[in-house]
C-alpha positions in Angstrom: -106.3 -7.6 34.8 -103.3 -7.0 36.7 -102.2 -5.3 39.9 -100.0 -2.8 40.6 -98.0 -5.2 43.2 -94.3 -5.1 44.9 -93.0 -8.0 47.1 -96.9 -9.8 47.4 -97.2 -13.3 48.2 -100.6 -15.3 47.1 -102.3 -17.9 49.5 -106.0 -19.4 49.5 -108.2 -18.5 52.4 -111.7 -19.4 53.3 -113.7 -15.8 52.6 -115.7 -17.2 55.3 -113.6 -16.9 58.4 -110.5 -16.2 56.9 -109.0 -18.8 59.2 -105.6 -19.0 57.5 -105.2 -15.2 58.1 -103.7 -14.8 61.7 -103.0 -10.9 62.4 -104.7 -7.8 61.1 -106.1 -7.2 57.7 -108.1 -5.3 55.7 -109.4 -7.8 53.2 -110.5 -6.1 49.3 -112.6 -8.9 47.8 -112.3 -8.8 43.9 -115.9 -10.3 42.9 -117.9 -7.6 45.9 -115.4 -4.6 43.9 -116.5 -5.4 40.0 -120.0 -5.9 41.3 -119.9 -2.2 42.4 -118.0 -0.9 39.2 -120.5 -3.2 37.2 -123.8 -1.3 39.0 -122.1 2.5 39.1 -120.9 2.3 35.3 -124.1 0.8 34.4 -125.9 3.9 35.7 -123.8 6.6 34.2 -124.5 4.6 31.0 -128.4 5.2 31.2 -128.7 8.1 32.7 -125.5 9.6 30.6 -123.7 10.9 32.9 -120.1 10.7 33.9 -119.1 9.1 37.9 -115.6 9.7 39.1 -114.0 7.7 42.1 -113.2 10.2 45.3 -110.1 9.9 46.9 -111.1 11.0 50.1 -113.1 7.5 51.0 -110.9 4.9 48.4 -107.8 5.5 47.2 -105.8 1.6 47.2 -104.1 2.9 43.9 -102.4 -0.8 43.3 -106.2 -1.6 42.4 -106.4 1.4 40.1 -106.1 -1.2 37.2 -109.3 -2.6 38.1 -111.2 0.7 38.1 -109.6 1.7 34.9 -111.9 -0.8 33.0 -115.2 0.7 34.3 -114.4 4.4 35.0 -112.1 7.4 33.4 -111.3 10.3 35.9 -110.8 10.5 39.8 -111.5 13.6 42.3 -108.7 14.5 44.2 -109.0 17.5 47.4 -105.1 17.7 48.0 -102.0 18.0 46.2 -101.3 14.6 46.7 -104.3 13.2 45.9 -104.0 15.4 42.9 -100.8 13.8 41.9 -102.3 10.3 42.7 -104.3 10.5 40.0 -101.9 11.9 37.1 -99.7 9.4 37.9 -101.2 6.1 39.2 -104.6 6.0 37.7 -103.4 8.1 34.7 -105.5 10.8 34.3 -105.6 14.6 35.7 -108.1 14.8 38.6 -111.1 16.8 39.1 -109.8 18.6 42.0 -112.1 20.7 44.9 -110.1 21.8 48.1 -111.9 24.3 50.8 -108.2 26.8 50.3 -105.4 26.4 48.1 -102.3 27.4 49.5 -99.8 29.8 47.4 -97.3 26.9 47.6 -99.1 23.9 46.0 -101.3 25.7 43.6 -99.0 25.6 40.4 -98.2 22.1 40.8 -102.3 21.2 41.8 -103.2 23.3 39.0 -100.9 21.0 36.7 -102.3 17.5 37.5 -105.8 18.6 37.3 -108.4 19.2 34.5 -111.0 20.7 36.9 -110.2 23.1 39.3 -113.6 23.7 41.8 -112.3 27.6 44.1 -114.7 27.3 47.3 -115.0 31.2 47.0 -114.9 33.9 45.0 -112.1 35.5 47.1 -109.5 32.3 46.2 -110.7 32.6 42.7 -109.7 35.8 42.2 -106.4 35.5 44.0 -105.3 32.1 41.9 -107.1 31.4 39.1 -104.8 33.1 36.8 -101.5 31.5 38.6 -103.5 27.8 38.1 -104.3 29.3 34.3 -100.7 29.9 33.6 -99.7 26.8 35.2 -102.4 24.8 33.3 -103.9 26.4 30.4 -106.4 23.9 29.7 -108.1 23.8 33.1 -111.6 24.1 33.4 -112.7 26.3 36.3 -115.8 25.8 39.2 -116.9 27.1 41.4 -118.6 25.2 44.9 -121.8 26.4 45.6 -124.2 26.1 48.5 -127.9 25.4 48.2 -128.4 25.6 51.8 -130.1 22.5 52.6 -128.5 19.2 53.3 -130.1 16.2 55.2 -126.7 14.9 56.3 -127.9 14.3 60.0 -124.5 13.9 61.5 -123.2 17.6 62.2 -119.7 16.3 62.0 -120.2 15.4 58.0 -123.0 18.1 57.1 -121.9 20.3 54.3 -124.5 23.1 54.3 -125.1 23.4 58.1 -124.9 27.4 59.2 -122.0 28.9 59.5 -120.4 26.1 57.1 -117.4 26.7 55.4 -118.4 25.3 52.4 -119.3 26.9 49.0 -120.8 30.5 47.8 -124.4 30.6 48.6 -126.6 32.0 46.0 -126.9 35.9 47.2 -123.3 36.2 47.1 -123.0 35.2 43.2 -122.7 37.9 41.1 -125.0 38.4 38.2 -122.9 37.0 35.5 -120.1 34.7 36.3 -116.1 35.5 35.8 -115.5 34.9 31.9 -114.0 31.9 32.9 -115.9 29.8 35.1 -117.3 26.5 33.6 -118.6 24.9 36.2 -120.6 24.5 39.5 -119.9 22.0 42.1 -122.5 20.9 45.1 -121.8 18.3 48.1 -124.3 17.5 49.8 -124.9 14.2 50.9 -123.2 11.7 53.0 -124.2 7.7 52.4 -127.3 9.4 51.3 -131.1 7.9 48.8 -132.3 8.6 46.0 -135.2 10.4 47.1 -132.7 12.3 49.3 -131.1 13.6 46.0 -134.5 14.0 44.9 -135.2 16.7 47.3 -131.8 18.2 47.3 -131.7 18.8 43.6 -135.1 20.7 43.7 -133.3 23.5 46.6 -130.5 23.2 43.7 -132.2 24.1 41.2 -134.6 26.6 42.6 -131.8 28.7 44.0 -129.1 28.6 41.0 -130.5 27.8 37.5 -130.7 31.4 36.9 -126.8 30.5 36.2 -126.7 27.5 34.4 -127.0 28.9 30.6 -123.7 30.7 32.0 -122.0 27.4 32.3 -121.1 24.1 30.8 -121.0 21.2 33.4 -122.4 20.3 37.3 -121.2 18.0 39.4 -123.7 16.5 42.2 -120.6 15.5 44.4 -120.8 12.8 46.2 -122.5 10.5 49.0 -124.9 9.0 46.5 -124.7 5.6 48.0 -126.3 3.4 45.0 -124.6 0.4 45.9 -126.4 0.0 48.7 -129.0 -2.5 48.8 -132.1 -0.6 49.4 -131.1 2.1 47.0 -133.6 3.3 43.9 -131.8 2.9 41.2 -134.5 3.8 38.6 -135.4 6.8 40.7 -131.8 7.8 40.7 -131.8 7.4 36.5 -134.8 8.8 36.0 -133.9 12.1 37.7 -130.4 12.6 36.4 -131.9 11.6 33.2 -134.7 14.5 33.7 -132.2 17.1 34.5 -130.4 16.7 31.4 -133.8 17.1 29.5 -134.5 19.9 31.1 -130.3 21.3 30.8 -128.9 19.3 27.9 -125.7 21.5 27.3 -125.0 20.5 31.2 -122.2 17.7 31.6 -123.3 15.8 34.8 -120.8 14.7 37.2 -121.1 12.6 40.1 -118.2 12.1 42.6 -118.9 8.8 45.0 -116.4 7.6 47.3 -118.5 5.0 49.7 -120.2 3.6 46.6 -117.3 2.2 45.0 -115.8 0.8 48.6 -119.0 0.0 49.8 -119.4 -4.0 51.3 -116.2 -4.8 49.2 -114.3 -5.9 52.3 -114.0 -6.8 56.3 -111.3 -6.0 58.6 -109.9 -9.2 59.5 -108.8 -9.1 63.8 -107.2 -11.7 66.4 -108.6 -11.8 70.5 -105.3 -11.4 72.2 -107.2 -11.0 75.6 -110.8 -11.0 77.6 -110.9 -9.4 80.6 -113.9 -8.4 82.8 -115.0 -5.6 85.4 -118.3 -4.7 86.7 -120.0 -7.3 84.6 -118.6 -6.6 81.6 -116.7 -8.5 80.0 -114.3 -7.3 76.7 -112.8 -9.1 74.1 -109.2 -6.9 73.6 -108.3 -7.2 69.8 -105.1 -6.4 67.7 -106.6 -3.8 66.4 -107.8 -0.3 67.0 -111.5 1.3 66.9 -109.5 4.9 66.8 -106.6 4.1 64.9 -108.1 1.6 62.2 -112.0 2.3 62.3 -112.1 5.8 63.6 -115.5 6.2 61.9 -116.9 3.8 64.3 -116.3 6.6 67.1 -116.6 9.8 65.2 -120.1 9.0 63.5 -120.5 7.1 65.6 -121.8 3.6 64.3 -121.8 0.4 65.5 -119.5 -1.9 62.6 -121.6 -5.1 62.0 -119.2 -8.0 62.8 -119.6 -11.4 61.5 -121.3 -14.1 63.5 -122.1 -12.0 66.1 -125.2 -8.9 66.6 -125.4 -6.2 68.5 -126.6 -5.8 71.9 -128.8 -3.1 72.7 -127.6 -2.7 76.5 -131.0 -0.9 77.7 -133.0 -4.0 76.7 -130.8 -6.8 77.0 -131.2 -8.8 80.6 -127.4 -10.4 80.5 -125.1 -7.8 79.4 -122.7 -10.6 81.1 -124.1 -14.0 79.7 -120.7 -15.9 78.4 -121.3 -15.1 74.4 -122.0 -11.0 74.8 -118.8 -8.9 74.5 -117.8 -5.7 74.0 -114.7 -5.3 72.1 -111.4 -3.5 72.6 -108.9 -1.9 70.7 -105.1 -2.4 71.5 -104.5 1.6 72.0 -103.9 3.5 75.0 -107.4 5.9 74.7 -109.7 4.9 77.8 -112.4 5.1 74.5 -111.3 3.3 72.0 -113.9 0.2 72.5 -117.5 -0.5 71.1 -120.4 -2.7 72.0 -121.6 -4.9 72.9 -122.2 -7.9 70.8 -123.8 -11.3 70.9 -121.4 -13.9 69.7 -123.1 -17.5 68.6 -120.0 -18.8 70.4 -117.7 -17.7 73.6 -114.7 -16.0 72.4 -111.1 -17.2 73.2 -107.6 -15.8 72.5 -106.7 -16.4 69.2 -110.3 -16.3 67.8 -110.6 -14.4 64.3 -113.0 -11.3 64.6 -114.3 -9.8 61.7 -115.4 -6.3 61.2 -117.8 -6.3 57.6 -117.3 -3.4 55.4 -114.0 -1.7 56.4 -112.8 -0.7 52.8 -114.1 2.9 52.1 -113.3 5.2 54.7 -110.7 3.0 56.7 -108.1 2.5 54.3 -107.9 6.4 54.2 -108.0 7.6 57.6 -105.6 4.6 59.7 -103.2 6.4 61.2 -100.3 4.9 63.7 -101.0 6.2 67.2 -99.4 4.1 69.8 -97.1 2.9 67.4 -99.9 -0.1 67.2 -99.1 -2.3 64.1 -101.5 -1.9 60.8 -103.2 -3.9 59.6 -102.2 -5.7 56.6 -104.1 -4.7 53.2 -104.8 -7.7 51.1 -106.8 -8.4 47.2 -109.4 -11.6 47.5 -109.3 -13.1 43.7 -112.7 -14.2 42.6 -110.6 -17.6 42.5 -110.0 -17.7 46.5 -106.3 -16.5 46.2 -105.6 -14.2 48.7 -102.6 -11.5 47.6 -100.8 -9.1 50.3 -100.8 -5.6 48.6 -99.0 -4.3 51.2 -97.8 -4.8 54.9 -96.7 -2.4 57.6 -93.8 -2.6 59.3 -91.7 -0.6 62.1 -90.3 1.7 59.7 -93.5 2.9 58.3 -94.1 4.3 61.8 -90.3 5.7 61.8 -90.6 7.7 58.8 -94.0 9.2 59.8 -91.4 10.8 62.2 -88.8 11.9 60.3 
């Protein structure tokens, strides 16, 4: 195996508490990755299906060789996560994007083999542009099935007034001549039994369609490499559908599950201060500009050696371990906690946020000017490699 890598250096470090790692870095650990790819390929095997890697929540394309020996195909819901996959994983993407614009559609069209129109309205307005552009497309369309457990409003597909996907009264009788496929998200870090339910409002509402067309994909947010996840349930009903639908290709498209536990964010204390009893470990890093899940979710990150206070029970909010923590930017928000440290914190102190890989990576962005995090590949043999580091003019040219 080897990485897609430009001016890396290698260096051991103790997984541990990354000691030897002194500023910011998101940390991809090779053995926590394959394990992933090992446990998602393994379930498209049984249940013979086909699961594709979403952009939207992993996209560290210098580890694209890696996911090349387990999986096939990507999704991509831009232009440029299009291209990313024609050109640095190597094949054309399944592509689904809410509205494609007159100006990217030819080129979209070109690096994808599925093309998924939100609505009937942008099918008929491009679908013979993307055709001519890219004669062997296969065509979707995104439905709705109405009925998503997604509790977060912020990330729930299907809630009303969504603009997501033609719901089934609004499909006509028999499908353009050219429409392939359907394509359903619904889920967000979501069970097996979730999917369970949700395929049964599926297929209640639209199987009058599906002798009309030749592949489904389930999207995404099937976390099944979480620990607690029913894999055989998860088998056993994909495996039930295609009984019951054979000509159907089944598609899956996690993001989470691939990037899911692979990784911490490693962080430095470069300050504590305290007011009104509180006291709050100030890191190098930024809640809003590095985690900005953690705030829009919101979730509390867990963070090694340490556990979460729950303020409302906790008689010392200001005993000499319990902190909450800071980022470096200038929004009056952009803090968490607290936690419960099994020692008192000083400046310099490593503090490491667990699972920072899928949906970090992503979404960073370089408010403040704040310095990013490094991104770094753990080798199963303890080597540590820099992928990539961020520097002043990576901030410049966001400005240009």
């Amino acid at each position: 195996m080897h990485l897609k890598t430009t001016n890396c250096f290698v260096m051991k470090v103790n997984l541990n508490t990354f000691e030897e790692v002194h500023k910011p870095c998101y940390v991809l650990e090779e053995k926590r990755l394959r394990r992933n790819l090992e446990l998602i390929s393994g379930v498209a095997e049984e249940a013979g299906v086909e699961i594709i890697l979403a952009f939207k929540a992993y996209a560290l394309w210098k580890t694209f060789p890696i996911f090349r020996e387990y999986i096939n195909a990507t999704t991509a819901s831009s232009l440029y996560e299009a291209r990313l996959a024609l050109e640095e994983f190597g094949s054309k993407a399944h592509t689904f994007s809410p509205a494609y614009t007159d100006y990217e559609i030819d080129e979209i069209a070109r690096c994808s083999s599925h093309l998924t129109f939100n609505s009937l309205s942008q099918y008929e307005r491009l679908h013979g542009r993307a055709k001519a552009a890219n004669p062997k497309l296969s065509f979707g369309l995104r439905i709705n099935p109405e009925y998503s457990e997604v509790g977060t409003a912020l990330y729930n597909p299907c809630a009303p007034g969504t603009r997501f996907g033609v719901t089934a009264d609004k499909l006509p009788e028999r499908l353009p001549e050219d429409i392939d496929g359907f394509h359903c998200h619904c889920h967000c870090e979501s069970g097996a039994d979730v999917f369970v339910r949700t395929l049964s409002h599926i297929t209640d509402k639209f199987s009058h369609w599906f002798e009309q067309i030749k592949w489904i994909n389930f999207g995404g947010g099937h976390l099944m490499t979480r620990r607690d996840y029913d894999i055989p349930l998860m088998i056993k009903t994909l495996s039930d559908f295609r009984k019951s639908y054979p000509w159907l290709h089944v598609i899956l498209e996690p993001g989470s599950a691939f990037g899911w536990q692979t990784g911490p964010l490693v962080s430095q204390v470069v300050d504590i201060v305290e007011d009104h009893g509180i006291r709050t470990a100030i890191l190098n890093v930024s809640f809003t500009c590095h985690m900005p899940d953690c705030l829009e979710m919101p979730y509390m990150p867990a963070v090694r050696g340490a556990e979460v206070v729950d303020v409302e029970t906790c008689a010392d909010t200001s005993a000499d371990n319990v902190y909450r923590l800071g980022g470096c930017s200038c929004l009056s928000g952009d803090f968490m906690g607290l936690w419960r440290f099994h020692n008192r914190l000083a400046v310099g102190d490593n503090v490491i946020f667990e699972d920072m890989l899928h949906y970090t990576t992503v979404k960073t962005n370089m408010f403040n000017g704040i310095t990013h995090p490094s991104i770094a590949f753990a080798h199963e043999d303890g080597s540590l490699e820099m992928l990539r580091e961020y520097g002043y003019e990576d901030y410049r040219n966001r400005m240009d």
